[in-house]
N, C-alpha and C positions, 0 to 999 in steps of 0.2 A: 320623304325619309321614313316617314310612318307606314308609310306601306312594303317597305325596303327592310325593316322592320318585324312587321309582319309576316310576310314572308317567309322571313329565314327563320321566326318561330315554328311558323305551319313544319318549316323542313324538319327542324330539330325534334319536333312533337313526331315526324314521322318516321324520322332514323329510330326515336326510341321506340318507336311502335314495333316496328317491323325487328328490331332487333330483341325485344323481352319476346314476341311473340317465337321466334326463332330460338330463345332458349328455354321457355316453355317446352317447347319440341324435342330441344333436346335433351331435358333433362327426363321428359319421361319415355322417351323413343330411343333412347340409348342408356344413359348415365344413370338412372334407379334400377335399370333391369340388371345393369353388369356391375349393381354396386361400387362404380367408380367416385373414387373420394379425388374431385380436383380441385380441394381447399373451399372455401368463399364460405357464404351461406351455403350452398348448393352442400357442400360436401357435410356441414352440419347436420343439413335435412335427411341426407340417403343415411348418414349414419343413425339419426334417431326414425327415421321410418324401419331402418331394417331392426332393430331394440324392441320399437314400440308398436310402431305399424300403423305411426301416425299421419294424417293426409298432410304430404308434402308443402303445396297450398298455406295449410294451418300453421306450419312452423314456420313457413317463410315470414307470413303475417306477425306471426309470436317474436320472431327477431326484428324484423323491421322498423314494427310499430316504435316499441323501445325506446329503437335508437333514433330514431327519426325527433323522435322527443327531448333526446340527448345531443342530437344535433342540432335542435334549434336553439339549445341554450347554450350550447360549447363552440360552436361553429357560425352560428350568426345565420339571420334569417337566407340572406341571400343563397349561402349552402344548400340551407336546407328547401328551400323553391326548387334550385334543381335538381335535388335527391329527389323528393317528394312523390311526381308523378313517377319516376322508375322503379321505386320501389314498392307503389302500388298497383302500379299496372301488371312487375312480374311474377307475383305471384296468382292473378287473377286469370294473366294466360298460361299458368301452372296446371290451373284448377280447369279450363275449360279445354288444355287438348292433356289429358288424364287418361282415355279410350284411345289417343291414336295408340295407330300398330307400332310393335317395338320392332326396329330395325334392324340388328342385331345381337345374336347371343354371344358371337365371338369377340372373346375379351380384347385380341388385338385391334381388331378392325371397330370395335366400341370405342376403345383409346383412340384411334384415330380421327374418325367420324363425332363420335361428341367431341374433344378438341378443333377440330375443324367446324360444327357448330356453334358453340359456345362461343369461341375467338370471334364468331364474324357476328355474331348476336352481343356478343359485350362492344366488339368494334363498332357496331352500329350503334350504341346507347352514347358510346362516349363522345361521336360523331355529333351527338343529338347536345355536346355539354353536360350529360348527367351521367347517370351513374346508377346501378341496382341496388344501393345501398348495401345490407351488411358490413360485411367488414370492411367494404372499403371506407364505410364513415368513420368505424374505429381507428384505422388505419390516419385517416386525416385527423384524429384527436390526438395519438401518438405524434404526428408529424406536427402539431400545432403546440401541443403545449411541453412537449418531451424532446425536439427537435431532433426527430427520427426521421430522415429519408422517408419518402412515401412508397419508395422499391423496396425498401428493409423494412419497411413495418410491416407492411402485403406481403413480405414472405415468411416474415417471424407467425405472423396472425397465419398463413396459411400452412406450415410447419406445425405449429403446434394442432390443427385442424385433420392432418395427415397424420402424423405420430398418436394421436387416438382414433382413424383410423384404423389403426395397425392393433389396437386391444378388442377391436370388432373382429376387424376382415384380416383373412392370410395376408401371408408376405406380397404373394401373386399380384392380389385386388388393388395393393399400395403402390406396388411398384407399375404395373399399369396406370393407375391412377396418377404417379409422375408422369408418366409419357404423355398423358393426356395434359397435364398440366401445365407440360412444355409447347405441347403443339397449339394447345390457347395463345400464351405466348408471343409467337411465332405469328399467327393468324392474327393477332388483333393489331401487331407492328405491321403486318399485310394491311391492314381496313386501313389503319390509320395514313401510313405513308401512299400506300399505292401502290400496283402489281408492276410499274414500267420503273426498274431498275434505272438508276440516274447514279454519273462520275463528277466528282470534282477532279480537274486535270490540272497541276500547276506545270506550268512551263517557263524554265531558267535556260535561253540561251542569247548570244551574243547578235543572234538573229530574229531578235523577238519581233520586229517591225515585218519583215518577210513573214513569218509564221503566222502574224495574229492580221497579217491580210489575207492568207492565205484559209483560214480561219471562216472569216468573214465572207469574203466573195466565193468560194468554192466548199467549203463544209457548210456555208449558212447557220453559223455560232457565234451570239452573241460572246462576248469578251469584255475583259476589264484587265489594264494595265495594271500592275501593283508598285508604284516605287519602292526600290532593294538597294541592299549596299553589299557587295560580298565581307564576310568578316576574314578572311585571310587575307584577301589584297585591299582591301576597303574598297573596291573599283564601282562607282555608281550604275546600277540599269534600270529595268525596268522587268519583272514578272508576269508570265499571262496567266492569269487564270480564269476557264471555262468550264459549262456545265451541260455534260454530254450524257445520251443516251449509254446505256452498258455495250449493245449491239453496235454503236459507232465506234469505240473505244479504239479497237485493232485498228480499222483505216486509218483513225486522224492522226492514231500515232507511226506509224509509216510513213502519212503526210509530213510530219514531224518529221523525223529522222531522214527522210528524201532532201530536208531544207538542209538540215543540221547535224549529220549524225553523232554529235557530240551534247546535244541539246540534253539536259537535266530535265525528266517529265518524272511527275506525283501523281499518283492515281488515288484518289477515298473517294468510298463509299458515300452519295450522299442522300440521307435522310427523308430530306425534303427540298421539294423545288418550288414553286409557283411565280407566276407572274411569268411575262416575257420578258423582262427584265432579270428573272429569279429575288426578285425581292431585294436586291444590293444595289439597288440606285439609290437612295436615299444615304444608307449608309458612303457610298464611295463619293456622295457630291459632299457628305460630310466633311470628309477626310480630304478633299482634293485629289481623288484616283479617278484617273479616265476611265469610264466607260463605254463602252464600244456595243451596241447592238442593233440588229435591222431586223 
């Protein structure tokens, strides 16, 4: 167990590696050249480097320290273990890729590409359980003792971060600096969930025992029955619900409709999958819902 343990620290120690290292990168290979303000510390720091023309590095350090200190007494040790090494390390690989080449001067393709850095470099830290600190510690003191959402306090704290952008840099730099902000985003729900698109399919028809075989031996899709009651006729059945690739979607639902063409199918979005099971056997042996998978 201890070595199982182990282990999965080494990992977590190296998703943050590889991911402050990463935004190191980006923040001086793209995002201080083209003045893009995408909230966080980050966007504090380009705005007091372009003021004062202070080493990036040094301010991160000047905020971090702080609050790391703030967190250990408002947040409880455990927080602050895993703030600690992220918010040491990312300024250190601030400081030592400072020379690499800058990437681009073009504002749009800045907003992209730093976006697209950044998202997969914070993706990789939060992979890792931790976090850069800044305001995302403040953010967790708001959400802890103010009972603020941790999405609304990360945006309040990064609005008000952007909106003094805007007494630095033109309207241009700000509004780029949204694009970018969006595309981080966007990129770190990519890191965190995964690039292979996943459906929940609910399926309501009278022929659910035909379908969720048909499921099973010819789609090769685990399944779980859902006991239902219609509320207009009260008439008792049973619901399939399965979790499909994006790209299988169109076939199984044909296969569908070939059994049934009157069959009720749901298609969402789903977040997150794991296991071969997808993580719902415990929950449906709870409850008494068959589960079906091979």
């Amino acid at each position: 167990m201890n070595k199982v343990k182990n282990t999965q620290r080494l990992k977590e120690l190296l998703y943050v590696t590889i991911g402050a290292l990463l935004l190191g990168i980006s923040i001086n290979s793209i995002l201080l050249q083209n003045k893009i303000v995408a909230g966080g510390a980050n966007g504090v720091s380009i705005i007091l480097n372009n003021l004062f023309e202070w080493n990036v590095a040094i301010i991160l350090y000047s905020i971090n320290i702080p609050l790391l200190i703030i967190c250990y007494f408002l947040l409880g040790k455990e927080v602050f273990l895993k703030t600690v090494y992220g918010s040491m390390i990312y300024p250190f690989f601030v400081g030592i890729t400072a020379s690499v080449p800058i990437l681009t001067n073009n504002l749009l393709l800045g907003a992209i590409y730093g976006g697209v850095t950044t998202g997969v470099g914070l993706g990789l830290v939060f992979w890792g359980n931790a976090s850069t600190g800044g305001t995302a510690i403040l953010a967790q003191i708001l959400n802890k003792y103010f009972h603020i959402s941790l999405g609304l306090a990360i945006f309040i704290l990064d609005s008000v971060i952007i909106m003094t952008a805007m007494l630095v840099f033109n309207t241009n730099l700000v509004l780029y600096s949204l694009i970018c902000l969006f595309i981080i985003g966007r990129v770190i729900d990519m890191v965190q969930v995964g690039f292979i698109r996943s459906k929940t399919i609910l399926i309501i028809s009278e022929k659910y025992m035909v379908i969720n075989e048909m499921l099973i031996r010819d789609q090769n899709k685990g399944t779980t029955l859902i006991p239902m009651q219609g509320g207009y006729a009260n008439n008792k059945s049973k619901m399939i619900m399965a979790v499909i690739y994006d790209k299988d979607f169109h076939k199984i639902k044909e296969s569908i409709l070939d059994i049934d063409e009157m069959a009720f199918i749901v298609a969402l979005n789903a977040s997150e999958v794991s296991g071969r099971g997808f993580s719902l056997k415990k929950i449906t042996e709870n409850y008494g819902v068959e589960s079906n998978s091979i």
